[in-house]
C-alpha distance (Angstrom), angle and dihedral (degrees) to the residues before:
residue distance angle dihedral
X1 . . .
X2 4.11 . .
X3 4.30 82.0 .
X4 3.63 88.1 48.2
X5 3.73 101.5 55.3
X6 4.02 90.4 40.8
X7 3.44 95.5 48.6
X8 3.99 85.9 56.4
X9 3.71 93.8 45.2
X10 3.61 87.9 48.8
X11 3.79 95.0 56.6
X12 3.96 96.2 39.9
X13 4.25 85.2 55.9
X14 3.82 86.1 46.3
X15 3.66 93.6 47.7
X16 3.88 94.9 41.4
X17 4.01 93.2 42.0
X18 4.11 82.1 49.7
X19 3.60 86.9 63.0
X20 3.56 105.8 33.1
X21 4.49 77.9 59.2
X22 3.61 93.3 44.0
X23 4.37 94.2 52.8
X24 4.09 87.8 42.6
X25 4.20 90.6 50.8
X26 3.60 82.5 48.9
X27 3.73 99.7 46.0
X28 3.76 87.8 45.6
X29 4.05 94.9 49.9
X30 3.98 91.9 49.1
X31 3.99 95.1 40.8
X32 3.66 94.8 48.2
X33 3.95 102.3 56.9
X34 3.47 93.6 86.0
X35 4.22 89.8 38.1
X36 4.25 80.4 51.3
X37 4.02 90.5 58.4
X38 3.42 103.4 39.1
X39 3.84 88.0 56.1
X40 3.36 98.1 44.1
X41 3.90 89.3 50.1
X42 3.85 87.2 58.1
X43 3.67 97.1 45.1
X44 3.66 85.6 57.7
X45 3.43 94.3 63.4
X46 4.28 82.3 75.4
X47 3.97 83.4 71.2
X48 3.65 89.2 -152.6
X49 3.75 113.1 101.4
X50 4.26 87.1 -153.0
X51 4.32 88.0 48.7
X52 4.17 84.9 42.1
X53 3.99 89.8 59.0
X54 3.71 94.3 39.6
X55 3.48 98.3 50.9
X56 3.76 89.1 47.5
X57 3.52 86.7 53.7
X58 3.76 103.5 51.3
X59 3.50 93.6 30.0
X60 3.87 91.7 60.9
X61 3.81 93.5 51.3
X62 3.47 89.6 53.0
X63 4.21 87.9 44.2
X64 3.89 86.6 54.3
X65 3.44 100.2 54.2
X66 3.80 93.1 49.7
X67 3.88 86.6 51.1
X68 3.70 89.7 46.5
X69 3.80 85.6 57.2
X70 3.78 98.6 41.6
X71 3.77 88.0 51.9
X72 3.99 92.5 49.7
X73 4.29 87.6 46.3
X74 3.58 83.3 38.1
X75 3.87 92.4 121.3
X76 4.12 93.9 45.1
X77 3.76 93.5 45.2
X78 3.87 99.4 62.2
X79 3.49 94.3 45.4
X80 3.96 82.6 64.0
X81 4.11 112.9 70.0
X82 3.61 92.1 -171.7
X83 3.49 91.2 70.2
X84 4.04 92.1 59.0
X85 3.55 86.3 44.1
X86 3.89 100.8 53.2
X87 4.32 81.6 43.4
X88 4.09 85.0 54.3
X89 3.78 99.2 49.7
X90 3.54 96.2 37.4
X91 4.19 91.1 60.3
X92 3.27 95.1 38.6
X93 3.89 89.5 50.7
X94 3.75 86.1 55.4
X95 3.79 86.9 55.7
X96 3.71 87.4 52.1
X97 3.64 92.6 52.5
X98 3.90 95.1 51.4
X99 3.48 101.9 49.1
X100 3.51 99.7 40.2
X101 3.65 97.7 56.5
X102 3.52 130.3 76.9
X103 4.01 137.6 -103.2
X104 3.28 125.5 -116.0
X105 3.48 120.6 -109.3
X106 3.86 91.1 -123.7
X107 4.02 99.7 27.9
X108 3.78 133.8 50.4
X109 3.77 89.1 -141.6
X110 3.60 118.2 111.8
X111 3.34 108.3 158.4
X112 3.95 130.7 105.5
X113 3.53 117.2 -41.5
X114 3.61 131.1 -144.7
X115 3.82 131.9 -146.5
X116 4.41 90.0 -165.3
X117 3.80 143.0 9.8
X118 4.22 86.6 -103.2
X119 3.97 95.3 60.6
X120 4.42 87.2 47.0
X121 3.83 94.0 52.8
X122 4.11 110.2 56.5
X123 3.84 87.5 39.4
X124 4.36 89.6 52.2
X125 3.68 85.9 38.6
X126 4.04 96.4 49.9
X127 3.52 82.6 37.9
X128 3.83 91.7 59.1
X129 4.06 94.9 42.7
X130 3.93 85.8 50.0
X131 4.09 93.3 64.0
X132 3.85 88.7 30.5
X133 4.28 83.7 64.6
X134 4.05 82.2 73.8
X135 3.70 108.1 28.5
X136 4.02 92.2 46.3
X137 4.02 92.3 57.0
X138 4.19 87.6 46.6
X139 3.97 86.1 59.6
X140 3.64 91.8 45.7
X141 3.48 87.9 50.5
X142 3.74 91.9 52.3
X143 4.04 93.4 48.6
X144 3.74 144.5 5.1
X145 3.24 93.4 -145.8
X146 3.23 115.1 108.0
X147 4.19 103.9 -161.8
X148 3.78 88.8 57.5
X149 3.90 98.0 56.8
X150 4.01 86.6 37.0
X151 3.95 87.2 52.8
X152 4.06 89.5 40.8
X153 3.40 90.0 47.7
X154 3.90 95.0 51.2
X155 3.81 90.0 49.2
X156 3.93 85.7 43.1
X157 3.82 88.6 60.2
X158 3.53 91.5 47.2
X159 3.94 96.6 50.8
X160 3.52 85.3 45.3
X161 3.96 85.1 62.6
X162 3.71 100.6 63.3
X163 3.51 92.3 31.3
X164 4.02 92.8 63.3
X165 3.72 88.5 44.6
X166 3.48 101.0 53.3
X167 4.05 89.0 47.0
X168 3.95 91.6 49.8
X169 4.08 84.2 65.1
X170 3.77 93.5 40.1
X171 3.81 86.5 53.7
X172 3.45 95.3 61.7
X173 4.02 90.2 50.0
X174 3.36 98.5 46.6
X175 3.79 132.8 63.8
X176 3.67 106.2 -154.9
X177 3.51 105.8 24.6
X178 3.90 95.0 95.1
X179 3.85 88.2 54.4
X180 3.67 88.1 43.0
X181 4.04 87.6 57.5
X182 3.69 92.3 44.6
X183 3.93 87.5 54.1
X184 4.11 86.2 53.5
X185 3.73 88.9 53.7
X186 3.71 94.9 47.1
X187 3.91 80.0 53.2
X188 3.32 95.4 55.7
X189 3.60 102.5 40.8
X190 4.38 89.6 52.5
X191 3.84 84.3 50.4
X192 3.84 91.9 56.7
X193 3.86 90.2 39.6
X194 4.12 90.5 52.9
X195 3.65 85.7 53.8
X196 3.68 105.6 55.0
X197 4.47 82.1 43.9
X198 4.10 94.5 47.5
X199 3.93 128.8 -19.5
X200 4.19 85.3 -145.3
X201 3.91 92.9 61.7
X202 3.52 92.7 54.2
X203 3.40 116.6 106.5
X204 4.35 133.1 -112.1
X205 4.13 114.1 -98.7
X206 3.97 79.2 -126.0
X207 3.96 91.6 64.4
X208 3.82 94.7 45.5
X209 3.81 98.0 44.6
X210 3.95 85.7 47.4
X211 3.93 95.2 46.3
X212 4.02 90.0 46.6
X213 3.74 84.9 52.3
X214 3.30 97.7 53.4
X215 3.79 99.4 38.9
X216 3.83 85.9 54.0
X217 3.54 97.4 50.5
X218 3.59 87.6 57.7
X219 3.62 92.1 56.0
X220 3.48 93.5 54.3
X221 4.09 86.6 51.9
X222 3.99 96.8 91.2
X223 3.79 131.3 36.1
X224 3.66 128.4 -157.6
X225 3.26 137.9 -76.2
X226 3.61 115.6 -126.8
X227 3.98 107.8 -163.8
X228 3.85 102.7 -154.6
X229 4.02 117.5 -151.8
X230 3.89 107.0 -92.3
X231 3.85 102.1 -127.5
X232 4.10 111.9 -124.6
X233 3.63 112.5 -103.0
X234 4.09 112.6 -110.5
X235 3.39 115.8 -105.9
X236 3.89 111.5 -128.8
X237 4.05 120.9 -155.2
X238 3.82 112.5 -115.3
X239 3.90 111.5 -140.1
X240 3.86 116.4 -133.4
């Protein structure tokens, strides 16, 4: 009887943890779009597609084990405004930065620029803990449990990956889709900013998710214009 009624306990906890996993994957996948831009839009300021992947790469393991930690202080850190404060003013200095500076004559890019792989990583990895601030207390939110938002966050980072890869091609194709991602992140850093000012004014998940949408969808609305070099005209010999 006493195997019976653990074996049932054991598969309603499996069940339940199954879909406690499932909603935080998801959460992770739609919050981190506008997380995937933004650090691909850094990492392009390498302008070396080999340095861009590498600093993506070592810039996310070092992103991971700041989340790690922020999920493990989890409890201590939102007791702390300052700490949603600092994560506010640092995005929205980023969105400073971008739209205050000027394009290149040759490349749409105008966002930070980087002289070596060491300067790209803190900045994608701060950049990371800095949107983490608001997705890590929505997974706490969801569950207590600690292994499930560590294992969603470790398949968060991982999503986060490919999803930064894929939007460091789409960059190049599309005009307005690095604005579009700066837009996200100014988003993101007023949310965090309403909340350390008044928990009522900040906005539903619903609104944000749909507002990313729709500002990424307009970034994806014009591609690039590739200018190809006009070929010289040959010169033809006039007979006298």
């Amino acid at each position: 009887m006493l195997d019976q009624i653990f074996d049932y306990l054991h598969f309603h906890f499996s069940v339940e943890a199954s879909i406690v996993l499932l909603i935080l994957i998801f959460l992770e996948a739609v919050l981190s779009a506008d997380n995937a831009i933004a650090l691909a839009a850094i990492a392009q300021g390498l302008e070396d597609k080999k340095l861009e992947r590498q600093a993506l790469n070592f810039g996310l393991v070092v992103a991971y084990i700041l989340r790690i930690s922020l999920i493990l202080t989890a409890t201590w850190v939102q007791k702390f405004w300052q700490f949603e404060f600092l994560g506010a003013a640092y995005l929205l200095w980023l969105v400073f930065q971008h739209f205050s500076s000027q394009e290149t004559e040759d490349d749409h890019h105008h966002g930070p620029r980087f002289n070596s792989l060491w300067q790209a990583i803190p900045v994608i990895a701060f950049t990371d803990l800095a949107f983490s601030l608001d997705s890590v207390t929505t997974a706490i939110a969801v569950s207590q449990e600690r292994w499930l938002v560590l294992t969603g966050a470790t398949i968060g980072i991982i999503t986060l990956r490919f999803m930064a890869g894929l939007f460091i091609r789409w960059l190049d194709e599309f005009e307005n889709l690095e604005d579009a991602g700066y837009v996200t992140v100014a988003l993101v850093g007023l949310r965090l900013l309403l909340k350390v000012v008044n928990d009522a004014l900040v906005p539903p998940e619903w609104f944000m998710i749909t507002a990313i949408g729709l500002i990424l969808a307009w970034g994806f609305t014009k591609r690039t214009v590739i200018e190809l070099p006009q070929e010289e005209p040959e010169k033809t010999e006039v007979s006298k």
